[in-house]
N, C-alpha and C positions, 0 to 999 in steps of 0.2 A: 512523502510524495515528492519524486521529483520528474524533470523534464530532461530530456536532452535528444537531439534529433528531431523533436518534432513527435517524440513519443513520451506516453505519462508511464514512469516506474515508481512502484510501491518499495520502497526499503523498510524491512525487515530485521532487526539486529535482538535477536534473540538470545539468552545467556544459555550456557553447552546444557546439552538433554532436549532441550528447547524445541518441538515441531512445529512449522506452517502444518495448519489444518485445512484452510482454506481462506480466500479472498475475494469478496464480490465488490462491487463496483455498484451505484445507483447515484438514479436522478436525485436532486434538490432543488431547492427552490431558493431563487437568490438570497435570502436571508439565512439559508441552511435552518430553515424550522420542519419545514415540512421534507420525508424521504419518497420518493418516487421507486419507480421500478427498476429493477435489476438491467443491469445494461452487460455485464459481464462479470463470470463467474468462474471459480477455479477449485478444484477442490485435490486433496492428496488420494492416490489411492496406497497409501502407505506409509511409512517414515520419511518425514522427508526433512532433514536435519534443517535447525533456523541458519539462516544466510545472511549477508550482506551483503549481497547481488540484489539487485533490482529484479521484480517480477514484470515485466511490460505487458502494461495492459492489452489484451487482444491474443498475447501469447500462450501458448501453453507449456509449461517448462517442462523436461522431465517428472516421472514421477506424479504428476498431477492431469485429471482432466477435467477437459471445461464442459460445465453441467449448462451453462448459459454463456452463447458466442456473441459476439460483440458484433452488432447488425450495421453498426454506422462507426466512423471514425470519431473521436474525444475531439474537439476542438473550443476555437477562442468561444467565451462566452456561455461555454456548458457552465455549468455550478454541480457538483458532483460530492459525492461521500463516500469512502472507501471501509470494508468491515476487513482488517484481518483477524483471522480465529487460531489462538496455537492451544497446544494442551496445556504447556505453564501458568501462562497469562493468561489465555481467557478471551474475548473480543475487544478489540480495539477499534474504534472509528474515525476518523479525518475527515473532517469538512474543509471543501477547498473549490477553487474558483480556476477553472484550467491558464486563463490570460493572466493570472498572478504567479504562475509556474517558473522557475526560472533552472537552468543548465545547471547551476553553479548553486545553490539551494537544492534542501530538504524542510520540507512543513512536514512539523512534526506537532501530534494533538496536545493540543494544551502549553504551546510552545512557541514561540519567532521561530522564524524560518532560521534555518544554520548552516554553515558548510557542510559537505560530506564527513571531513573528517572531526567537524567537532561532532557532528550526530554520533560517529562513531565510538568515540571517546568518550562522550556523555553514555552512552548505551554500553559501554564497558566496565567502567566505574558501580553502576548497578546492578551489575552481575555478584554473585558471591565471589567467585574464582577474578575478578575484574579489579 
């Protein structure tokens, strides 16, 4: 999860063969115990190679459409959880707090926040081919 603009992007860094399946977005509760309702949703309608591009919440990228539109804007003070689903890996989730977000950071699950490019570099290293 990161921020920039004033918009929340999901990064993605998948090892090669790798698909986004899909990514939904939902409420939480400030402790992140409890998950609430879908706020936004995306799904592939096909192959759609793993990336490290950011997916911006609200958008719909190629390749993918949204099964659930984002009715209000993400802002300070939401508490939010994010699911991505690829075929390799399987679902992943991130709990996160939108006003801890920063330009310059990635929160990554089960992890400190990192620059882009050490996410990158971590997320390489873990790949066979990496």
């Amino acid at each position: 999860m990161s921020e920039a603009d004033g918009e929340v992007g999901v990064l993605f860094a998948g090892c090669a063969g790798d698909v986004v399946e899909a990514i939904s977005l939902k409420l939480s509760d400030e402790n992140h115990e409890r998950i609430g309702p879908v706020l936004w949703e995306i799904e592939s309608r096909g192959p759609a190679p793993a990336r490290i591009e950011p997916f911006t919440i609200g958008e719909t990228p190629d390749g993918f459409e949204e099964t659930v539109g984002l009715e209000r804007p993400i802002g300070d003070g939401d508490h939010l959880f994010v699911v991505v689903t690829t075929r390799a890996v399987g679902t992943i989730g991130v709990s996160f707090d939108v006003d801890e977000l920063r330009s310059d950071e990635v929160h990554v699950a089960g992890a400190e926040p990192r620059s882009r490019a050490e996410f990158e570099a971590v997320a390489a290293r873990g790949c066979p081919e990496g």
